[in-house]
C-alpha positions in Angstrom: -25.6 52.2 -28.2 -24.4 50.2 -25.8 -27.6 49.2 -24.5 -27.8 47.3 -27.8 -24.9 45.8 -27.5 -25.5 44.5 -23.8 -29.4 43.0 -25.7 -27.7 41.7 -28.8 -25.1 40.0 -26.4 -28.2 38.4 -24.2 -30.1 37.3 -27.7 -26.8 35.7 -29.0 -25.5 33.7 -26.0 -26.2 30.0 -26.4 -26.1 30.3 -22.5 -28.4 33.5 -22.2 -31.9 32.5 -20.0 -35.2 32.5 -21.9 -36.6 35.2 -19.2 -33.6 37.6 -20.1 -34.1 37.1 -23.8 -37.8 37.0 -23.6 -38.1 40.3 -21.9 -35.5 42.0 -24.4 -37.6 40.9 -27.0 -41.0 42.6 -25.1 -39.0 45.4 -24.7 -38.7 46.5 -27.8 -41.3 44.7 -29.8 -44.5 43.8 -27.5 -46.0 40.7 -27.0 -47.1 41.1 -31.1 -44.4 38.8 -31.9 -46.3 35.5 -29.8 -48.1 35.9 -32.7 -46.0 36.2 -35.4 -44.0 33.1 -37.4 -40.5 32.3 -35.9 -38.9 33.8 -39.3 -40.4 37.0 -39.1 -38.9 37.4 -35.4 -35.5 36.0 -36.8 -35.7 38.7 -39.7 -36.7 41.6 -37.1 -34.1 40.9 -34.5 -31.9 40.6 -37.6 -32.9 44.6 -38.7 -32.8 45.6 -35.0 -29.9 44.6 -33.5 -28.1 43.3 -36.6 -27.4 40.0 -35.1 -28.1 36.5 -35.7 -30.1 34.5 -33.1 -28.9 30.9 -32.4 -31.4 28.2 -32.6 -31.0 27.3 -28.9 -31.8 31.0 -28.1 -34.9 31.1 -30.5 -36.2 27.7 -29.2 -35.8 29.2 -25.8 -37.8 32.2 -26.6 -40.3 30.2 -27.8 -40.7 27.6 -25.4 -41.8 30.3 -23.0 -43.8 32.2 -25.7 -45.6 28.4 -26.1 -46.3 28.7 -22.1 -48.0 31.8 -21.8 -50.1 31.2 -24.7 -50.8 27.3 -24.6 -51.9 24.8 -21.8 -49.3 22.4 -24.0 -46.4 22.7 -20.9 -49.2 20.6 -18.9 -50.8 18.6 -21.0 -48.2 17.3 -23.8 -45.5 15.4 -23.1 -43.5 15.7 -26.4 -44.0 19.4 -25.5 -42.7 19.3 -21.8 -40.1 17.2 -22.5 -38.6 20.0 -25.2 -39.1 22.8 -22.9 -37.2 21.0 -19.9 -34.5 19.7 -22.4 -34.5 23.7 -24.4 -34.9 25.8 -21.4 -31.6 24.3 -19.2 -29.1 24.0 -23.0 -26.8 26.2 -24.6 -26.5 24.2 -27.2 -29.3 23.1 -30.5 -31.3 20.2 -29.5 -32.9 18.1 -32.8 -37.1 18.7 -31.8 -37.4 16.1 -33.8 -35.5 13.0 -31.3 -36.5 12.0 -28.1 -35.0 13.2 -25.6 -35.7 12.5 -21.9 -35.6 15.6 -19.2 -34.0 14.7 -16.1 -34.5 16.2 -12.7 -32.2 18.6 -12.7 -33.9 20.0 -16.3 -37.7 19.7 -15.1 -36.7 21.5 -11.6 -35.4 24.3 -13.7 -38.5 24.7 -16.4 -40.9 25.2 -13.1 -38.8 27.7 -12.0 -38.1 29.6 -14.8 -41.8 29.7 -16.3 -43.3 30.3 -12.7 -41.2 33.0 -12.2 -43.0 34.8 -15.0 -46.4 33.5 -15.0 -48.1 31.2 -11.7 -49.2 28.0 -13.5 -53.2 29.3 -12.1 -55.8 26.3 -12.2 -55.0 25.3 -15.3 -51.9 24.4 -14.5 -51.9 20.9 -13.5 -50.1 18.3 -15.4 -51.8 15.3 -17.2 -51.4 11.8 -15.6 -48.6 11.5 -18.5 -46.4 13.7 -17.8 -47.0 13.4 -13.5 -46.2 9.3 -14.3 -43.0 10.8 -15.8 -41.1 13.2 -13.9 -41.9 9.7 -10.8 -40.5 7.6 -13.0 -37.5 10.2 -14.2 -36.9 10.1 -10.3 -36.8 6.7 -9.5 -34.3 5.8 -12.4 -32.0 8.3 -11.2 -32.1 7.2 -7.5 -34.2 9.6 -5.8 -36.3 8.1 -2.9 -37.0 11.8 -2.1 -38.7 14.8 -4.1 -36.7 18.0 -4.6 -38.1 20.4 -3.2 -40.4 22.3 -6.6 -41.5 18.9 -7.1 -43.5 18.3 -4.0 -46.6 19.9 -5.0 -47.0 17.6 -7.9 -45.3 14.4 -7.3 -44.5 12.1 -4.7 -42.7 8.6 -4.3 -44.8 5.7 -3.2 -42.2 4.2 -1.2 -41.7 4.9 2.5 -38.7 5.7 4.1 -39.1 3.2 6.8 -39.6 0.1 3.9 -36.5 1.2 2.7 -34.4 1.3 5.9 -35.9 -2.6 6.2 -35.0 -3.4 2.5 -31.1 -1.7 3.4 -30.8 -3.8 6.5 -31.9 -7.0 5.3 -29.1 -6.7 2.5 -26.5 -5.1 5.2 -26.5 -2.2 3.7 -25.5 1.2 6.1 -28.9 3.3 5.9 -27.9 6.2 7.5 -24.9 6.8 4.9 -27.9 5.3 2.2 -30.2 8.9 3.3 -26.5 10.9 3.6 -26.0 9.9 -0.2 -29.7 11.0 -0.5 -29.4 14.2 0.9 -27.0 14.8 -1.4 -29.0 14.2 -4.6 -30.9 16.6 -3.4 -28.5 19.2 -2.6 -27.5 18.8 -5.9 -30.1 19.4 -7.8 -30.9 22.7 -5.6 -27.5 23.9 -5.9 -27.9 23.9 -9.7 -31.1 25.8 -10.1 -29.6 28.3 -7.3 -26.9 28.7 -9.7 -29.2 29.3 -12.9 -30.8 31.9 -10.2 -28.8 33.7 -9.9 -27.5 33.7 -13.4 -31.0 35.4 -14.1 -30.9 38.0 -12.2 -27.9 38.9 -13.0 -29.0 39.0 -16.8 -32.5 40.9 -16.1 -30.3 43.5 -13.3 -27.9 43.9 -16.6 -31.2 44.9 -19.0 -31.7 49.0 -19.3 -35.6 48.4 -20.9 -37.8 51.2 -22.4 -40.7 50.4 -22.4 -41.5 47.8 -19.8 -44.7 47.5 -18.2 -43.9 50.0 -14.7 -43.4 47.3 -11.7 -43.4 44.5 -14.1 -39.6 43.6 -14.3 -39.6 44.7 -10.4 -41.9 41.8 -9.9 -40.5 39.2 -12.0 -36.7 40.1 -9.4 -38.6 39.8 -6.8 -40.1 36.6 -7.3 -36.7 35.5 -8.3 -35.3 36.8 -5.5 -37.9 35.2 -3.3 -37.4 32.0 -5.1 -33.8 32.1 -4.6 -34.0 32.6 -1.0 -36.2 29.4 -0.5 -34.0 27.3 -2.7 -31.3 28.6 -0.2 -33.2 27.9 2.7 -33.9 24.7 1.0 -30.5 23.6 0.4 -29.0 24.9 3.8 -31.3 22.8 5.9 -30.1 19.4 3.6 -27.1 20.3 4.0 -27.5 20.6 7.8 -28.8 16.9 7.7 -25.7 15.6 5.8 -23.6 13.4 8.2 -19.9 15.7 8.4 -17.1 13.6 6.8 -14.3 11.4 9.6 -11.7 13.3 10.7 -8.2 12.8 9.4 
């Protein structure tokens, strides 16, 4: 069936998203499988679609499967680390190395695993991993928090100590917060992009047996995400400083 073809195509793409693979895999086999060990779900999807999943595919599976059924995401570091690094790859990534998450890869793990379940009261991250994702900002230059970052981090110094620091060393501020800006636009522009790759997926999947509104809700919080990351990156772009004229 073609169907098939399209959900064996999703479960074998290095590049497929967790959601769309997760909710193929719901589709046809329930949320039984949280439970089950990550051969027996290699062996099913083997017998069902005849295909082979990729590592980075089955770690992405279960990195979301480890989500909804574990407070680990908050509370681990090792185990917030491999979902940032798992959830943005298409290629294998060695669980067993360090591996640090940048920006850019913890912006996109909130996304994706609020879009399918709000992180509730329990979700709030241990002084660990909150001491991380500052620190993960300030060695990559951000003196400002993208914008899914807000509600759990922010940067300890102020704008106006910085302008001081920049003129003391002669340093052009105003191109220093342009450069900024642009950081920031960056890292919105790539979890736009990995939007919209999602819905694309999910608006690709013919399901059977999904819960009725369920899918319907997960595309319109995406879409609802999308248009704030939009909104988001229009208005930084709007305070970007337009290049000299020729």
């Amino acid at each position: 069936m073609l169907t098939d073809k399209v959900k064996a195509g999703v479960l074998t793409n290095p590049n497929s998203t967790g959601t769309a693979m997760l909710l193929v895999l719901v589709d046809e086999l329930g949320t039984e499988f949280f439970n089950w060990e990550p051969s027996a779900l290699a062996a099913e999807v083997k017998d069902v679609w005849g295909v082979e999943m990729p590592q980075i595919c089955k770690d992405k599976v279960w990195a979301l499967v480890n989500y909804l059924t574990t407070n680990l995401f908050f509370t681990n570091l090792e185990v917030f680390l491999h979902t940032c690094n798992t959830l943005s790859s298409g290629v294998e990534i060695d669980m067993t190395q360090y591996d640090p998450a940048t920006v850019a890869e913890i912006c996109w793990a909130l996304m994706e695993t609020e879009l399918l379940e709000s992180a509730g009261e329990e979700g709030v991250f241990s002084e660990e991993i909150l001491t991380y994702i500052v620190k993960e900002l300030e060695a990559e230059g951000f003196q400002k928090v993208p914008r899914i970052l807000r509600k759990y981090v922010e940067l300890p110094t102020s704008e106006e100590r910085v302008n001081a620091s920049l003129s003391m060393d002669s340093i052009d501020f105003n191109g220093f917060w342009d450069a900024q800006q642009k950081k920031l636009i960056a890292v919105d522009q790539a979890t736009v992009n990995r939007l919209l790759r999602l819905l694309e997926e999910i608006g690709g999947l013919t399901l059977k047996n999904a819960r009725k509104g369920a899918v319907q809700e997960l595309v319109s919080n995406a879409r609802k995400a999308l248009g704030e990351q939009q909104t988001s990156l229009q208005k930084a772009e709007g305070t970007v400083s337009a290049p000299p004229a020729l």
